[in-house]
N, C-alpha and C positions, 0 to 999 in steps of 0.2 A: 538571224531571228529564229527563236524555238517555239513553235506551233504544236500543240498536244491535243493529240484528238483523243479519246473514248471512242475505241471502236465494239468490240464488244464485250456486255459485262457478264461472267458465270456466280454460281454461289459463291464459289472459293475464289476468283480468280479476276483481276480487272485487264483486259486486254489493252494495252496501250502503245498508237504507233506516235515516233517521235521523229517532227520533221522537221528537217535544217534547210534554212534557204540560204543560199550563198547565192547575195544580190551581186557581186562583181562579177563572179562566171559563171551567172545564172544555172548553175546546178543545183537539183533538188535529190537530196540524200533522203533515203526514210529506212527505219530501222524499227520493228517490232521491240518491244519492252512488256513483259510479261507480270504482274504484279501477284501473289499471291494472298489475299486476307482471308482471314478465315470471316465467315458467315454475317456473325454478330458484329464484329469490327467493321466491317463495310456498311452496313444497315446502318451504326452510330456515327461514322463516317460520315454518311451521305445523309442523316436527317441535319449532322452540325452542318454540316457546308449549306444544304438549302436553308437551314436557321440564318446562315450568313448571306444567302442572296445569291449562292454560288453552284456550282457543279463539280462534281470531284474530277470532271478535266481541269477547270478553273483554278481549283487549289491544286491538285498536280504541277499545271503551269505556273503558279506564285510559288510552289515549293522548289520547281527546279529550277527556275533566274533566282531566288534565294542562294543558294546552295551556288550557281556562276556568278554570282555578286560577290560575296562573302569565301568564296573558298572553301567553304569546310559547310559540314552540318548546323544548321542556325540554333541550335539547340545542344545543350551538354548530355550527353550519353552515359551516364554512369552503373556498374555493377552492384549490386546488393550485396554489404559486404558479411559477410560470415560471421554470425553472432559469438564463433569460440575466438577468433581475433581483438572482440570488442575490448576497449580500453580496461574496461575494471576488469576481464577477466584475465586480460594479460596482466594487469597488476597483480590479482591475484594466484598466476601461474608464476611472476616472479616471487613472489612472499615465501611461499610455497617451497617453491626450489634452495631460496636460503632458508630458510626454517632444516631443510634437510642437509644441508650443507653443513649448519650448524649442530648437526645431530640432536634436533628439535624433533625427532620423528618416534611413531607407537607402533611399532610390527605387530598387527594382532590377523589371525588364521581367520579363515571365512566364515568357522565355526563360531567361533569367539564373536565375532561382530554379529552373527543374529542370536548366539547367546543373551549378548548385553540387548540387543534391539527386542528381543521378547522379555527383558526381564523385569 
């Protein structure tokens, strides 16, 4: 059984001990877990969970049997991907490269290009 206490909360920091009972050799493990949010994240945190009825030990505790039920994060994690990778621009990085391949290409000096751009 995993019991999560809230023991103490800072601006930035939610303190959390987490304790394992092992009902067959009645031994009781407890291990500190330290959580960091920053300020604003915990205040919206903790106004959704009491919108829910709940405490952020509460959701703690439903987040981590989540997580020993399921195996993994209940949730997909994904990176934000880098707008010079995006599809049309790779399209157009390939166009691009055959166009000069093809000796489709205008060699003009830096001079020349804010010539023509002022003219």
């Amino acid at each position: 059984m995993i019991h999560i206490e809230v023991i103490l909360i800072l601006p930035d920091c939610i303190l959390i001990y987490f304790v394992v009972e092992s009902i067959a050799k009645g031994v009781k493990t407890m291990t500190t877990v330290s959580v960091r949010l920053d300020d604003k994240d915990k205040k919206r945190l903790d106004k959704i969970c009491s919108e829910m009825g709940m405490s952020l030990a509460t959701f703690f505790n439903i987040y981590a049997k989540k997580v020993i039920q399921e195996n993994k994060i209940p949730f997909e994690i994904t990176a934000q991907s880098d707008p010079f990778f995006s599809e049309s621009n790779m399209s157009a990085l390939d166009e691009s490269e055959q166009q000069y391949k093809d000796g489709k290409v205008v060699v003009k000096t830096m001079e020349e290009l804010e010539a023509m751009a002022n003219a």
